[in-house]
N, C-alpha and C positions, 0 to 999 in steps of 0.2 A: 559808673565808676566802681560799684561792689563788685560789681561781673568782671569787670577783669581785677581785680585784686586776688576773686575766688580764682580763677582761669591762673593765673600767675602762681595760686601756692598748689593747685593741684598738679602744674605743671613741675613745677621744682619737688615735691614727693612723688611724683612716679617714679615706682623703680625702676632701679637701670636697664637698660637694653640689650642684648647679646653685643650690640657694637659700642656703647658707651663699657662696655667692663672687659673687663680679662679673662680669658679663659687660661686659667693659672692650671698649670701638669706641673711633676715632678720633673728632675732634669736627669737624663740619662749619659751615662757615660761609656759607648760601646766602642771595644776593640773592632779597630775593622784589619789592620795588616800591619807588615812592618816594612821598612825599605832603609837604603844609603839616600836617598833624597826624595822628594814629593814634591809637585806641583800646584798651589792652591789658587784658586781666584773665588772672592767672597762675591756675594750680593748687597752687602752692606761695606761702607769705610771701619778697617781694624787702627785700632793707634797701640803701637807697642815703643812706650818710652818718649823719645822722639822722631816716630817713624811711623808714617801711616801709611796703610795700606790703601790705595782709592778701590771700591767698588770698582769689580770686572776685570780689575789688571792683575794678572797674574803674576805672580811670585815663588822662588823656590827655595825650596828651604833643604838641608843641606846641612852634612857634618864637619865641621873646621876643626883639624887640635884637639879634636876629641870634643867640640861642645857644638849648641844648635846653632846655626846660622840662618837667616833670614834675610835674602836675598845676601848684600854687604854685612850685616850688620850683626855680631856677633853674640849670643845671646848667656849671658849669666846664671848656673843652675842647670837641671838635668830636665826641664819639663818647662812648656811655656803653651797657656792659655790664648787663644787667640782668639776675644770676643769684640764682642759691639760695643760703642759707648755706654748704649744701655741695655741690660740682657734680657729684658722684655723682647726684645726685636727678635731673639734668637727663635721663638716660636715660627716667624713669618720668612727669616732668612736662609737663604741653601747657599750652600758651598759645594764649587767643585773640584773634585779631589782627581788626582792623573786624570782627567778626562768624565769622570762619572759625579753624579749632583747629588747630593746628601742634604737632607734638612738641618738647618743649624751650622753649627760652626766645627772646630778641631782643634784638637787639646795634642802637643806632641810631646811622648817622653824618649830621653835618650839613655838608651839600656842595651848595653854590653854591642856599644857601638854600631847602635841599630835605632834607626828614629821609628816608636810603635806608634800610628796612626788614632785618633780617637776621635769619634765621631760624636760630638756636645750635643745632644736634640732633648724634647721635652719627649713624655711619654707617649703622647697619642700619634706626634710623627712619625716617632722608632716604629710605633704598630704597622702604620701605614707601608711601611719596607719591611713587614714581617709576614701581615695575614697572606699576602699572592705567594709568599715563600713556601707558606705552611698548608694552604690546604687549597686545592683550586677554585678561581677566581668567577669560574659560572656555578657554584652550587648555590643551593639554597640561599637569600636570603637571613634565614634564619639559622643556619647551621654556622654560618661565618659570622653574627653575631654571637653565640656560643665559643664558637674560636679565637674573638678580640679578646673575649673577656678572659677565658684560660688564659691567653698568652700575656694579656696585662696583670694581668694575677700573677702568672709566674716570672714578668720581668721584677716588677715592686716585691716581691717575697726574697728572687735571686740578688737582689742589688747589690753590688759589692763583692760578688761570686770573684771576680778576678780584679782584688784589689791589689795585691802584693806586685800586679804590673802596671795599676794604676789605672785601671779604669770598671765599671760594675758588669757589664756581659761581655762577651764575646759575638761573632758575629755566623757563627756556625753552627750545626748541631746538637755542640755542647750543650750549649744556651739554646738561641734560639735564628733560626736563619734568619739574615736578614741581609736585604739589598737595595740600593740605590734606588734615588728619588722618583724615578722612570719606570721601576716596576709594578709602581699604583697604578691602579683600575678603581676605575667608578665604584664596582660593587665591594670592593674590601674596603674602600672610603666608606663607604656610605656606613658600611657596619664598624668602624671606630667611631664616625659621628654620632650614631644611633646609641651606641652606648659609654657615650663619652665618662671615663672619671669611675664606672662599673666598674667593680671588681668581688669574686668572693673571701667571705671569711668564715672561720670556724672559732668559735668561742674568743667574737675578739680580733680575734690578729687572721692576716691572710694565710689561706692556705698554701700547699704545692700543689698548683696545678697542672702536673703532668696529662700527657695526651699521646695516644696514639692512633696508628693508622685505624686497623680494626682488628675487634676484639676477639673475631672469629665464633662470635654466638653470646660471651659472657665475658665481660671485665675482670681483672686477677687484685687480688688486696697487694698491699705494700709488701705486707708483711712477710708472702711468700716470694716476690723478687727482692725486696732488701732486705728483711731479715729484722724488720721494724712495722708493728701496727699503725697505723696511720688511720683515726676513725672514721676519718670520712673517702677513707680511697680503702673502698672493700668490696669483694665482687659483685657484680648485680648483673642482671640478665642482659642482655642487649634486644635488640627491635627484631632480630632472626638468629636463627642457630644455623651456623658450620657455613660461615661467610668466606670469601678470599681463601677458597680451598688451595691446598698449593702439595705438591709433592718430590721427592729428593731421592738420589739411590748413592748409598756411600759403600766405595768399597770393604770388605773386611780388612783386607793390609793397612787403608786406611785407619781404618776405625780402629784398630787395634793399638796400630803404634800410638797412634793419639792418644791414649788413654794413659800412656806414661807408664805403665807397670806389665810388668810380664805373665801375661794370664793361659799363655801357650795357643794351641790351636781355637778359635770360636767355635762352642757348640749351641750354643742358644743366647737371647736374649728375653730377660723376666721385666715384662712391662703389663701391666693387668689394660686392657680395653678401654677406648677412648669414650667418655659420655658424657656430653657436654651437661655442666652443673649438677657430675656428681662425683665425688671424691673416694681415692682411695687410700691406704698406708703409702702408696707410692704417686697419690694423683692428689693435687690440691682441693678445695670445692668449688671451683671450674671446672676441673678437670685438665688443666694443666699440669705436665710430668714432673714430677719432687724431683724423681729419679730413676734409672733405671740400672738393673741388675746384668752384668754383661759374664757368662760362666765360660769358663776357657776351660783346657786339660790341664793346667796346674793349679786355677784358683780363678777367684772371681774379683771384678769390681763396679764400686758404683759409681755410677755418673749422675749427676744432676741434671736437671731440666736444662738450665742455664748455663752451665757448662757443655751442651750438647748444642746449643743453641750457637754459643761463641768458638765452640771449635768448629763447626760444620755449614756456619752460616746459614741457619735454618730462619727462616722467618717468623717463627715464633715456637713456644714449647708446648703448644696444644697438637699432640698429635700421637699418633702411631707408629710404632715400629716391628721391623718382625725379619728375620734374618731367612735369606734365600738364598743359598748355593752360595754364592763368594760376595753377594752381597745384599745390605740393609736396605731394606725399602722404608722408607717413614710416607706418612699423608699425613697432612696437618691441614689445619686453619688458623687464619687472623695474618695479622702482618704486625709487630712489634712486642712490648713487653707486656700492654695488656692492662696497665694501672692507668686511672684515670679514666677521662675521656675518649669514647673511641671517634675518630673521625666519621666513617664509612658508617658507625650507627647514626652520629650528630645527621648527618646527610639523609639516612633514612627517616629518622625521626621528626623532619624539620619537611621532609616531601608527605608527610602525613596528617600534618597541622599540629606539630605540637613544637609551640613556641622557645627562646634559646633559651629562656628562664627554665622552664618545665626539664628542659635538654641536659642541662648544666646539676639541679637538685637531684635529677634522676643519679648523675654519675657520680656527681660528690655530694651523699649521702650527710645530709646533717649542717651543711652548707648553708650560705644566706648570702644572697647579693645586694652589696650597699653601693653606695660613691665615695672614693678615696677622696677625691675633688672636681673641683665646678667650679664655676663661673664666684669669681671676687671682686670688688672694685678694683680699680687701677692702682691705688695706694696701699694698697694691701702689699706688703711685704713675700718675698719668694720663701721658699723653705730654707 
C-alpha cells in the first residue's frame, strides 16, 4: 500500500510535459493586403455576436454603407476580431484567406473604405512563413537557426512598426517577407523548433536585428548607413573578402543629370581605392564609399555612398569607380546595406562548423541570446 501512495505523489509532482503545457508565444499582428471584399473559411467555429461561423464554411466579408459586413450580418465599428472561443487554439488554427492558409486567425480593419487584411498568429508561426522567404530553404542547418533567431529578434523589437493602420508588421520587405502556410519546409521548421522563444539582447532589452544578403568581405556599422551608432552592429570582418563580386557601367549623361546640380562637362571622378577593412577620409572602416568627388568644368559635387547606391541601383557601396570615355565603370562587392548579419557569411560560417550561437555573437557584437518565452502551464494567462 506505501508503494503506491509513493508511485501516486511522484506521479502527481512530475513536471509537466511538452503536451500537458502550453507553448505560450507572443501574438502577432501582420498586415498581409487590403481589398473591397475577402473570402475566409476557419479551421475552428468563430461566434461573432449572435452568428457563428462553422469550421470549413466559407464566408465573405464585404463593405455595406460604408461599414464591415459578414456575410448578411452587419458589423458595428471600424475593425472586427475574428477569434476562437478560446484564443489558446489560435496557435494550432489556420485560416484560409482568398484561397491561401495562414496560421491563426484575421483581424479586419475598415480604412478609407478599404477592408486591410490582418493575419492574428503567435510568433513562432509568423517565423515559420518567414525563414523560406528570407534566406534559402536547403542551407545549412545552422545558418537558418541564426536567421530564426534575427528574424524573431527583429519581429518582437519591431512590433507595433505599423500601428497607426492597426496592426504590428507588415508582410514585405519593409518588415519582414512573409508567406502563407504552404511555404514551410521541414528544414525552416525544424530551425524555429530548435530555437523556440530565442532571441538576442543587448543590455536588457532586444536588439535590431538587421541582416543582409552579404557583406562582400566585412560588415558596415549603423552608424555609417543611419547616421546613429548602434554598439552592437559595428563592422567585423566576415568568413572571406570581396564575396558576390558584381559590376555596373553608368552612363555620364546619366550620372550627371542625376546629381541634380550643374557641374558642366565630367572631367574626373575623386574616389581613393577599394580595400576591404580599410578606411579612408572618403571610405568608411570597411571600406565602404562615404562619398565621392564628382569635378566637372564649372564645379564639383559630392555624392554619397548611399546616394549612389539609391540612384543607380547598385547592390551595395563597397566598390570602385573610375570614369572611361562617356562612361563610369564601378566593381563592387556584397549585395545589400551591409549592417548586421550577413547571410552568405551565416552560410559559410555554419558549412565550417561554427554553430548559430558562435554566428549571431560574431555579428552582433556584445550580444547575448536568452528566451523571450517557453513553455507555461495551461492556466497561465496570455500576455
Amino acid at each position: 500500500m506505501r508503494r503506491w501512495i509513493l508511485l501516486l505523489i511522484a506521479i502527481f509532482f512530475l513536471p509537466l510535459t511538452a503536451t500537458a503545457q502550453t507553448r505560450w508565444q507572443p501574438e502577432l499582428r501582420v498586415g498581409l493586403f487590403s481589398a473591397s471584399t475577402v473570402e475566409l473559411k476557419f479551421s475552428e467555429p468563430i461566434t461573432i455576436d449572435d452568428l457563428t461561423i462553422k469550421a470549413d464554411n466559407p464566408i465573405t466579408i464585404s463593405i455595406a454603407d460604408g461599414k464591415i459586413r459578414v456575410g448578411k450580418k452587419i458589423i458595428a465599428g471600424d475593425s472586427l476580431e475574428l477569434r476562437p472561443k478560446d484564443d489558446a487554439m489560435i496557435r494550432d488554427m489556420f485560416t484560409t484567406i482568398d484561397g491561401k492558409k495562414y496560421p491563426g486567425t484575421v483581424k479586419i480593419v475598415l480604412k478609407n473604405q478599404k477592408l486591410i487584411i490582418i493575419n492574428l498568429t503567435t510568433a513562432d508561426e509568423y517565423l515559420r512563413g518567414v525563414i523560406p522567404s528570407e534566406m534559402p530553404t536547403g542551407w545549412h542547418a545552422e545558418a537558418l537557426k541564426a536567421q530564426t533567431i534575427a528574424a524573431r529578434t527583429f519581429a518582437l523589437k519591431n512590433r507595433k512598426r505599423h500601428a497607426a493602420d492597426g496592426y504590428d508588421l507588415c508582410s514585405s520587405t519593409h518588415c519582414q517577407v512573409y508567406n502563407d502556410a504552404d511555404s514551410a519546409v521541414e528544414s525552416t521548421n525544424a530551425a524555429v523548433d530548435a530555437t523556440f522563444g530565442e532571441v538576442l539582447i543587448y543590455n536588457g532589452a532586444l536588439i535590431n536585428a538587421t541582416f543582409h544578403s552579404d557583406s562582400g568581405g566585412m560588415t558596415e556599422s549603423a552608424s555609417e548607413v543611419w547616421g546613429q551608432a548602434v554598439p552592437y552592429l559595428t563592422a567585423v570582418e566576415d568568413f572571406e573578402l570581396k564575396t558576390r563580386p558584381w559590376d555596373k557601367k553608368i552612363s555620364v549623361a546619366e550620372f550627371v543629370k542625376a546629381l541634380g546640380t550643374d557641374i558642366g562637362e565630367l572631367r574626373s571622378i575623386k574616389l581613393s581605392a577599394l580595400e576591404i577593412g580599410r578606411g579612408a577620409e572618403d571610405r568608411s572602416a570597411s571600406g565602404r564609399v562615404k562619398f565621392l568627388i564628382a569635378v566637372g568644368s564649372k564645379g564639383t559635387a559630392k555624392v554619397t555612398g548611399v546616394e549612389m547606391r539609391n540612384k543607380f541601383k547598385l547592390m551595395s557601396t563597397l566598390f570602385d569607380a573610375k570614369l572611361s570615355d562617356d562612361e563610369i565603370l564601378i566593381n563592387g562587392y556584397g549585395y545589400g546595406h551591409g549592417v548586421g548579419m550577413s547571410q552568405y557569411g551565416a552560410k559559410n560560417y555554419s558549412e565550417h562548423g561554427i554553430v548559430y550561437k558562435e554566428i549571431l555573437l560574431h555579428y552582433y557584437k556584445g550580444a547575448e541570446i536568452k528566451k523571450a518565452y517557453g513553455f507555461l502551464p495551461p492556466w497561465t494567462k496570455k500576455e
